[in-house]
N, C-alpha and C positions, 0 to 999 in steps of 0.2 A: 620633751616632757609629757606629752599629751600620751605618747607609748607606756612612759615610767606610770603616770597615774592611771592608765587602765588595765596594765600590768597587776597592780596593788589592788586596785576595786570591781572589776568587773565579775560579774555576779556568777556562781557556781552552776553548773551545769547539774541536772537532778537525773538523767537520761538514764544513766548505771545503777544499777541495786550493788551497793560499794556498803561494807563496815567499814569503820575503821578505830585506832586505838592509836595513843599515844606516849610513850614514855623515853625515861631516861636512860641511856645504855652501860653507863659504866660515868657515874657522878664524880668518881675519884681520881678518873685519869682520864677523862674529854668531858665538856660539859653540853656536846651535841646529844639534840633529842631523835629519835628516830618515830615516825607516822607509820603504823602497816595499813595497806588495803587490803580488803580479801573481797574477790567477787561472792557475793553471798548466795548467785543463782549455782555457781558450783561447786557447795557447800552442803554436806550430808549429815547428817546425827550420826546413821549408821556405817557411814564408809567414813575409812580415811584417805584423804586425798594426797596425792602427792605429787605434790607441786615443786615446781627448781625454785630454790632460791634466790632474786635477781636482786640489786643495786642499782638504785640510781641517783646521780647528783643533775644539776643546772641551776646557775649563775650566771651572772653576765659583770664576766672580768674577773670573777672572786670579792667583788665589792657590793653586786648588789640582789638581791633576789631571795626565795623561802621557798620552802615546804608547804607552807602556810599561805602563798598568795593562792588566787582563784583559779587562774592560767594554769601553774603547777598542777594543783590540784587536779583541775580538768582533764588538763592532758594523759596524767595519772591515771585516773578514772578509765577513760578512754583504751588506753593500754594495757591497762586490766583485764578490762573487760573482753576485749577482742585473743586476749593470749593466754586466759582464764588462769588467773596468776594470782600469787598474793605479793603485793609491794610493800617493800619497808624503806622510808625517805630518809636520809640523813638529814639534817638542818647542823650544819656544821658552821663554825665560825667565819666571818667574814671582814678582810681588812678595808679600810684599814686600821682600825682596833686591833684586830689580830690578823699581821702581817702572816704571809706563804712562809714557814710549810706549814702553819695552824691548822687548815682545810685538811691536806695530806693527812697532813696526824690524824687529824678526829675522822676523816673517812676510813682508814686503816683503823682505827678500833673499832668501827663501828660493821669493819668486815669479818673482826676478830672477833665480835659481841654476837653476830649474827652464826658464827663459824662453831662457836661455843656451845650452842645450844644442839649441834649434832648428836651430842652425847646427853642421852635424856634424865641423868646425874646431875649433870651444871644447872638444871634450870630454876629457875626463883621466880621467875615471873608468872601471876597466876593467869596469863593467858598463854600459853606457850603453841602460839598461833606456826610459830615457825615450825617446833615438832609433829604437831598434828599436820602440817598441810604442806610440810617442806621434803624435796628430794634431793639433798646434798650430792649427789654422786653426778649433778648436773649443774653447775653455776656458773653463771652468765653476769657482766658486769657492762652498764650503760651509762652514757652522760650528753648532755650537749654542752655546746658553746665551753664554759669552760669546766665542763663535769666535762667532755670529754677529754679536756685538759687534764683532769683527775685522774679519768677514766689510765689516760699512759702512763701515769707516774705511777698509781698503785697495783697497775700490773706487771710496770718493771720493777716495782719495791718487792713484789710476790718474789720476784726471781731469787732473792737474797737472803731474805726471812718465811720460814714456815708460817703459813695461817692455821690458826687451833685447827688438832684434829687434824691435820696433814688434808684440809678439803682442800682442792685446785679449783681453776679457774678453769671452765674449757674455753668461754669465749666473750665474748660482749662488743658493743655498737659505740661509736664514738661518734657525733651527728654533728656539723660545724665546728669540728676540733677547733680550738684555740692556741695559737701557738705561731712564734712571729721572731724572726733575725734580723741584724743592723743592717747584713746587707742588701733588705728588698729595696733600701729605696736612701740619696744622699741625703734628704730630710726626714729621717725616719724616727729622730729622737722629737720630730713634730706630729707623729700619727696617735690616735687616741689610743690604739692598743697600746702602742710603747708607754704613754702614759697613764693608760692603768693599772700596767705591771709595776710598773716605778711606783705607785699608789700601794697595791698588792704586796712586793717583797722588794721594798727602795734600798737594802741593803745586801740583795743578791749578789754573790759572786759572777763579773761578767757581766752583769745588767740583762738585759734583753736576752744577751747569747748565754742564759744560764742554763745548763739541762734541764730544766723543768721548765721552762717555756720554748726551749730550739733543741730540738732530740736530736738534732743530727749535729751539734756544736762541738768540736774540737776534742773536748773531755769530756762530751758524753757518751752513756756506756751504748753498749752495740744493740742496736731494736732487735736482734736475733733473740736476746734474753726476756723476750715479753712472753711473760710466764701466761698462754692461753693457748688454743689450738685452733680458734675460730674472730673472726675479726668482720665488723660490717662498718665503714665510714660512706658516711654522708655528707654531702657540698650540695649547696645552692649555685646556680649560673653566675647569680647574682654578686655574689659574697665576694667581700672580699679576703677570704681567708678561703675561698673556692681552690688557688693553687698549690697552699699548704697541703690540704687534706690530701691531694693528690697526688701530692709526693711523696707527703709520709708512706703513700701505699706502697711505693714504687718503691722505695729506700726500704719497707721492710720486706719486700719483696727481693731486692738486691744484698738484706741482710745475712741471708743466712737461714731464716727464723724459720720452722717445718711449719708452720701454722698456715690457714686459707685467709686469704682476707680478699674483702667483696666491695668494690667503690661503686656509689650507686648516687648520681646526681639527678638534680630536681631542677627541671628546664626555668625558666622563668622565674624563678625565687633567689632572696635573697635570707641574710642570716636567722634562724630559729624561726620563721615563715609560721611552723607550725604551732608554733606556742603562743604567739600572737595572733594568729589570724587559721584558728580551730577547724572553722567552718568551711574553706576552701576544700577543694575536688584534690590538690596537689595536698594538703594537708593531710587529709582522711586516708591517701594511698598512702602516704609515708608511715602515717602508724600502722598500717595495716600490713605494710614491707616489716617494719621492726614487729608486730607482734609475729609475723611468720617465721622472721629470724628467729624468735625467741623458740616459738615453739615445731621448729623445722626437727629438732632433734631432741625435743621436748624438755627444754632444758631449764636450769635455776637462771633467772636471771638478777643481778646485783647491782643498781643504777644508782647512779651520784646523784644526792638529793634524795633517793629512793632506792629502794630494793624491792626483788621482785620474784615470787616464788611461782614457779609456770606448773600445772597441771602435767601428770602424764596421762 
C-alpha cells in the first residue's frame, strides 16, 4: 500500500522545461483523454520541428494507474526531455469498470486520432501540436508493465487493420511486458497476476491462456505478424515476469517476423524499478537506453499512457 500511496501523491519533478495540454480525442467513440508534452527548450517560433510521433501507455494490471499520477508524469518529463520529443499520453479506461479489450480499444483510437492529424485537412484542434512538431514517416510505440501488454496487442491489431493515412509502425519498447500461462506453475490460478486478469477480462476466452495475455497460446496468431520493424524489451533480474519477456524475444525471433528486436536486462532490479524509484543510477540509464532507442533512427515514438513525438 505504502508503493500504491506514493505512486498517487509523490510530488512532480520541476527539473524539465515541459508544456503540456490536455484534451479529448474522439468523445464519441472512446471516452480516453490524451496529455501532450512538448519539450519547450526544442521549440522554435521560426522553425518547424519535426519530431516522430511516439505512444505510450502504463498500468499496473489494467486496473490501476494514470497519466495524471506524479510518477507518470515524472517519468514522462524525463523521457522527453532526454529524446527531445513531444508526448501524447492516453488515459484509457481501466477494469474493472471497464473490463479488456476497453483499454485496446481506446489505445487504438487514440493511435487512430493521433494518425489523423497526418493530413493537415483533419485537424480541429486549435493546437495542432502534432502537425507542427510531428514526423509521421517515423513512429514508434512504448509501454510498460501492462502498456507493454498493450504495446503487443495493438501492434499485432496493426497487422489486420489500416491505421489512418496508411502511417506504420516502425517500432517501439515494451519494458516488463506483462503477460502470463497456466502452465508456469500447478497453483497458478493462486498468483496475483492470474488474478488480476481474471479482475481485468474475468470473461476471456481461455482465461489466463487468452491471446491477449499468452502470445504464444494454442490460437494465437503468429508473432511473425507484429506489424513494426524495430523492437526493444526490458526485464529486471528481479521480476518475476524477467522469463516471459525473454522468451517472447526468442519466440519472435523463431517467428518468422523480418523485424530486430533488442533484450536488454537491468541487473538487480525488479518490476518498473524505474517508475517507482526515479532517482536510481539503474533508473536514469534505463531512460537514457529508451530515449536513444527512440531517437537511434530519430524516430515517432507512440507509448501506452503516452505518445511521443521525437525530434529529427
Amino acid at each position: 500500500m505504502a508503493a500504491l500511496r506514493d505512486y498517487l501523491t509523490c510530488q512532480p519533478s520541476h527539473r524539465h522545461q515541459m508544456k503540456t495540454q490536455s484534451v479529448v480525442s474522439n468523445p464519441k467513440t472512446s471516452p480516453s483523454r490524451q496529455k501532450s508534452w512538448l519539450d519547450s527548450t526544442s521549440q522554435s517560433s521560426n522553425t518547424q520541428l519535426e519530431n516522430s510521433p511516439s505512444w505510450f501507455t502504463s498500468t499496473e494490471a489494467h486496473c490501476v494507474g494514470s497519466v495524471y499520477t506524479f510518477l507518470c508524469h515524472n517519468f514522462i518529463n524525463s523521457l522527453v526531455s532526454q529524446a527531445k520529443a513531444l508526448a501524447v499520453s492516453v488515459e484509457y479506461r481501466l477494469a474493472p469498470e471497464h473490463p479488456l479489450p476497453a483499454a485496446y480499444e481506446d489505445c487504438w483510437a487514440a493511435l487512430q486520432w493521433v494518425a489523423s492529424y497526418y493530413v493537415a485537412s483533419n485537424i480541429t484542434n486549435s493546437k495542432p501540436w502534432l502537425i507542427d512538431h510531428g514526423d509521421y514517416d517515423r513512429v514508434y510505440i512504448g509501454g510498460d508493465s501492462a502498456g507493454g501488454n498493450i504495446v503487443h496487442n495493438i501492434t499485432m491489431h496493426a497487422s489486420i487493420e489500416h491505421i489512418n493515412n496508411d502511417i506504420k509502425i516502425m517500432g517501439g519498447y515494451a519494458c516488463f511486458l506483462t503477460s502470463w500461462r497456466s502452465e508456469l506453475s500447478k497453483n497458478y490460478e493462486q498468483s496475483l497476476l492470474y488474478r488480476f486478469w481474471m479482475v481485468a477480462c474475468p470473461s476471456a476466452r481461455g482465461g489466463i491462456d487468452n491471446p491477449m495475455m499468452n502470445p504464444w497460446a494454442e490460437d494465437a496468431p503468429s508473432l511473425s505478424g507484429l506489424a513494426c520493424s524495430r523492437l526493444l524489451v526490458c526485464v529486471g533480474e528481479k521480476d518475476k515476469l524477467r522469463d516471459r519477456g525473454i522468451r517472447y524475444c526468442e519466440e519472435l525471433r523463431k517467428s518468422g517476423w523480418k523485424g530486430e528486436v533488442e533484450l536488454v536486462e537491468i541487473e538487480g532490479e525488479n518490476h518498473c524499478f524505474h517508475i517507482f524509484n526515479p532517482g536510481t543510477e539503474n533508473a536514469k540509464n534505463l531512460v537514457k537506453r529508451l530515449a536513444s532507442f527512440i531517437i537511434k533512427e530519430l524516430c515517432v515514438l507512440f507509448k501506452v499512457s503516452s505518445l511521443v513525438l521525437v525530434e529529427k
